[in-house]
C-alpha positions in Angstrom: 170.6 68.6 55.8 167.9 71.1 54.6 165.0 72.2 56.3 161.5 72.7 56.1 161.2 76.2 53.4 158.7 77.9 55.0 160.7 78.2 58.0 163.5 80.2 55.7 160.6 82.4 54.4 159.8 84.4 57.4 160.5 87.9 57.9 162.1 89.1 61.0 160.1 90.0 63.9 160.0 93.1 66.4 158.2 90.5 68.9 158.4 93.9 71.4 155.7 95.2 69.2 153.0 91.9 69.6 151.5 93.6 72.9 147.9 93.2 71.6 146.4 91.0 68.9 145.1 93.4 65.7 142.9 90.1 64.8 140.8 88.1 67.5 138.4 85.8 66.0 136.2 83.1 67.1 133.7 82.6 70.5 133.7 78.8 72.1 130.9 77.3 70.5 129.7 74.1 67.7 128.9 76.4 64.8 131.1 77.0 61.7 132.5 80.0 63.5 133.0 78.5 66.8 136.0 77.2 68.1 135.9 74.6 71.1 139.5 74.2 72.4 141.2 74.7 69.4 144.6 72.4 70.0 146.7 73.1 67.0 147.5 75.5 64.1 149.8 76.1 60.8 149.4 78.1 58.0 149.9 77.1 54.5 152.4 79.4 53.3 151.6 79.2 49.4 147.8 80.7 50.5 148.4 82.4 54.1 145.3 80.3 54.7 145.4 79.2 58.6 144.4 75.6 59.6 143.4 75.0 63.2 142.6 71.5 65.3 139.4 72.4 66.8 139.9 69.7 69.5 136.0 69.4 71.0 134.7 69.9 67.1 136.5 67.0 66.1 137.5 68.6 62.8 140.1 71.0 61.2 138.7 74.8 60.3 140.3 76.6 58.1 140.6 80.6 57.7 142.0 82.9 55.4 144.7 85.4 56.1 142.9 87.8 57.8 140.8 85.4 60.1 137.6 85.0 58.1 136.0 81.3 58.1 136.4 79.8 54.7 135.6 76.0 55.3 135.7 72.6 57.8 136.7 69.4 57.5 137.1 66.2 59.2 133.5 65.7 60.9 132.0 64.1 58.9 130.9 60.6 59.4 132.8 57.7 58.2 136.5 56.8 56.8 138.9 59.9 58.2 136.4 61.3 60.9 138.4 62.6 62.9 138.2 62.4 67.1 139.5 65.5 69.4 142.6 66.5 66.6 145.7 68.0 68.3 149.0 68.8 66.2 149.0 69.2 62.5 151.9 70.3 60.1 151.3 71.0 55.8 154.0 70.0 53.5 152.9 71.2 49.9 149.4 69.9 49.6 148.7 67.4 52.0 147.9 68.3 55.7 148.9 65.4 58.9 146.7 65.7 61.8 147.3 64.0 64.9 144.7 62.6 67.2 143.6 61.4 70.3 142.9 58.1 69.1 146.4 57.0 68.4 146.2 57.4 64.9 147.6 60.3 62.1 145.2 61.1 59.6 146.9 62.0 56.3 144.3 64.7 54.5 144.8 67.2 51.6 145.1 70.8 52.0 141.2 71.1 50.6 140.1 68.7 53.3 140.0 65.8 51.4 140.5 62.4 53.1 143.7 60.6 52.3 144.2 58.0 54.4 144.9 56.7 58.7 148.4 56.1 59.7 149.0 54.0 62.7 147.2 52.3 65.4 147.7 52.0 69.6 150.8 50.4 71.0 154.4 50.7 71.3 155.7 49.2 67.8 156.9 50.6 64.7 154.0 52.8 63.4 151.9 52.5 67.0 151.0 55.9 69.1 150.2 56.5 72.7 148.8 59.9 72.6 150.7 61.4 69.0 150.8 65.2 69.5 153.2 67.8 67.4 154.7 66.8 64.1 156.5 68.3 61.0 157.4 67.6 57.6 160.9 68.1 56.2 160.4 69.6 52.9 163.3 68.3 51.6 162.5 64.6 51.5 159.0 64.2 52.8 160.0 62.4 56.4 157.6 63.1 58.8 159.0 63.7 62.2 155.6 62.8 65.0 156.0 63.2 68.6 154.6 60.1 70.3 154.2 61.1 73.6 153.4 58.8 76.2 155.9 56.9 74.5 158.4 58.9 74.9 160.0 59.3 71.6 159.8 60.8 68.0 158.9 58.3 65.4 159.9 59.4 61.4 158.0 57.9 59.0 159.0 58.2 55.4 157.0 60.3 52.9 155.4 57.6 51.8 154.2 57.9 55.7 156.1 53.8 56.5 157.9 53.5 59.2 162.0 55.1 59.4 163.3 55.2 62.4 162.4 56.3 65.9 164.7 57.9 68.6 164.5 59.9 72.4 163.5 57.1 74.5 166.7 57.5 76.7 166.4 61.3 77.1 162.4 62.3 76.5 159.6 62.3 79.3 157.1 63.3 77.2 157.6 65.2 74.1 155.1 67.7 73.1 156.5 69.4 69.8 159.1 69.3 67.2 160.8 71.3 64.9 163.5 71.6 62.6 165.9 73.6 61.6 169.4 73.3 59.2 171.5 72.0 62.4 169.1 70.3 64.7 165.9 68.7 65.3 164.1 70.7 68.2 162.3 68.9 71.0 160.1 70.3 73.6 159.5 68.1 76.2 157.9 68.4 79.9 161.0 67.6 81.2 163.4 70.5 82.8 164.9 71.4 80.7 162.3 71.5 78.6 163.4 72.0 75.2 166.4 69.5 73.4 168.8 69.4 70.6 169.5 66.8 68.4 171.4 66.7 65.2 170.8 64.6 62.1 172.5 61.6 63.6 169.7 61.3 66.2 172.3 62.0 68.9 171.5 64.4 71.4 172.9 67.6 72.0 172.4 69.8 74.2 169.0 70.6 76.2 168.1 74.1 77.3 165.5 76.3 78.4 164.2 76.0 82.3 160.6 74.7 83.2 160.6 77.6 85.5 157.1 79.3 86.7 157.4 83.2 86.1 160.9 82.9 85.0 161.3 81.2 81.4 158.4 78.4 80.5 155.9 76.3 82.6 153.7 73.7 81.4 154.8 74.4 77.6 152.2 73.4 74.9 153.4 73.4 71.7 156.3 76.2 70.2 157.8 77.7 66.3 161.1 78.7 65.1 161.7 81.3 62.9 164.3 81.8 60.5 167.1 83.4 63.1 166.3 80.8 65.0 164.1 83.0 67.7 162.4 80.7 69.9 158.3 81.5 70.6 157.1 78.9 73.0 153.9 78.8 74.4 153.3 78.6 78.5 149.7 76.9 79.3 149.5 77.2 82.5 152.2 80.5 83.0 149.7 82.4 80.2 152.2 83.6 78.0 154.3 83.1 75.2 157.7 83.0 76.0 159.9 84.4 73.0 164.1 83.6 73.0 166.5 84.6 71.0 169.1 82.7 69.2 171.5 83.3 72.1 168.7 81.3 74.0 168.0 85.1 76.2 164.2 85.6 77.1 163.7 88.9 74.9 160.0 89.0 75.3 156.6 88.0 76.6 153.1 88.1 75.4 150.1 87.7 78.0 147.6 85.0 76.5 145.0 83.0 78.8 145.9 79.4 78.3 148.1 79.3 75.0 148.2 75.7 73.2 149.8 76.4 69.6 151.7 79.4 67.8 153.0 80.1 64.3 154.7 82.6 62.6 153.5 83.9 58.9 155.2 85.5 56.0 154.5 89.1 57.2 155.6 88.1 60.5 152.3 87.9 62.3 152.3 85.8 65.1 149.2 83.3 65.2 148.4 81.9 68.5 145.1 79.8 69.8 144.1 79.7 73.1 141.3 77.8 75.0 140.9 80.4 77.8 138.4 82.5 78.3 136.7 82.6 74.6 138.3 80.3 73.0 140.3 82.5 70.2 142.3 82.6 67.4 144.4 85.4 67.3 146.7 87.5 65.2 149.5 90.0 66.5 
């Protein structure tokens, strides 16, 4: 099954080189250029332009390659307003946002409203608490990570309803990814992070909720195309970066990390809600 493309247009990394961000933008605040714990970012690959869920903003800023504020959307009032945003993902040019109300908002890349996806409950297009999602590029599917319900529900790219799976494994999953063999979980079990192939069916699960020696508290994580592994550690304030042999290569020090991304050039984009509230490129 194919994955997401983006994911097979990244560059290798020398993560032993990310010591220090060359980019550091933004200072907690409620103007344009203020971020107030920003939850979630992704980059559109056809632009470089970076999208971030400014949680306490209630809205979705978005800035250009090299960190500079271009525009906002989302808080306005009325249809698709959106309320403390967390996870969002881009597949060609429409953006999903997930949100503390229980809901997905389905928005174009220029921040035009689309349409609400979902409601609170437990059924078939319900949410307790949706957090990370991705697209898969090859057929639209939506994969959403509905957290307090312990599962991944797939919606179709039509954003109906699929199939849902995890509830026998998952405590609480966070993120999700994909790759050509599995779909990626991370979860706050221990292990933290789980394998599933194309059939739904678990694999394996890997990667110790460890403090100081692999991940604790993760947040949200990427993959890259050799299948390195960057998660981010909350409350351990650091990104944790694996190899494809699953070996912690290499750490980078961050004050409370939430989300991380990897661009074309092989920057690594992180936001954090420590200290002042940053996005920041290494």
């Amino acid at each position: 099954m194919a994955t997401a493309s983006p994911l097979e247009r990244i560059f290798s990394v020398d993560y032993k080189s990310k010591i220090q961000p060359i980019v550091s933008v933004c200072k907690r605040g409620r103007g344009l250029e203020n971020l107030y714990r920003p939850q979630g970012v992704t980059i559109d690959n056809s632009t470089g332009d970076i999208y971030v869920a400014d949680y306490l903003n209630n809205c979705v800023k978005v800035f250009d390659c090299n960190g500079k504020i271009m525009y906002k959307f989302g808080d306005e009032e009325g249809e698709g307003k959106m309320y403390h945003p967390n996870g969002l993902a881009i597949c060609r040019d429409r953006i999903i946002i997930s949100q503390i109300s229980d809901c997905i908002l389905n928005y174009q890349v220029n921040g035009k409203f689309i349409s609400i996806i979902g409601k609170p409950g437990k059924g078939e297009l319900e949410f307790d608490d949706p957090l990370g999602l991705t697209f898969n590029e090859s057929n639209g599917e939506v994969y959403i990570c509905d957290s307090n319900n312990n599962r991944i529900q797939i919606l179709s790219k039509e954003l109906t309803f699929r199939t849902q799976f995890g509830q026998d494994n998952l405590e609480s999953p966070l993120d999700v990814k994909l790759t050509k063999e599995f779909i990626y979980i991370l979860d706050l079990s221990n292990p933290c992070l789980h394998l599933y192939n194309y059939n739904l069916i678990l694999h394996k699960s890997i990667i110790s909720r460890v403090y100081k020696l692999q991940v604790y508290i993760p947040y949200f994580f990427f993959i890259n195309n050799s299948n390195n592994i960057l998660i981010t550690g909350f409350s351990s304030h650091s990104i944790s970066i694996f190899n494809s042999q699953l070996e912690l290569i290499h750490k980078i020090s961050l004050t409370n990390p939430t989300d991380i991304t990897v661009d074309n050039r092989g920057r690594v984009i992180v936001v954090c809600i420590g200290g002042l509230h940053c996005l920041n490129i290494f």
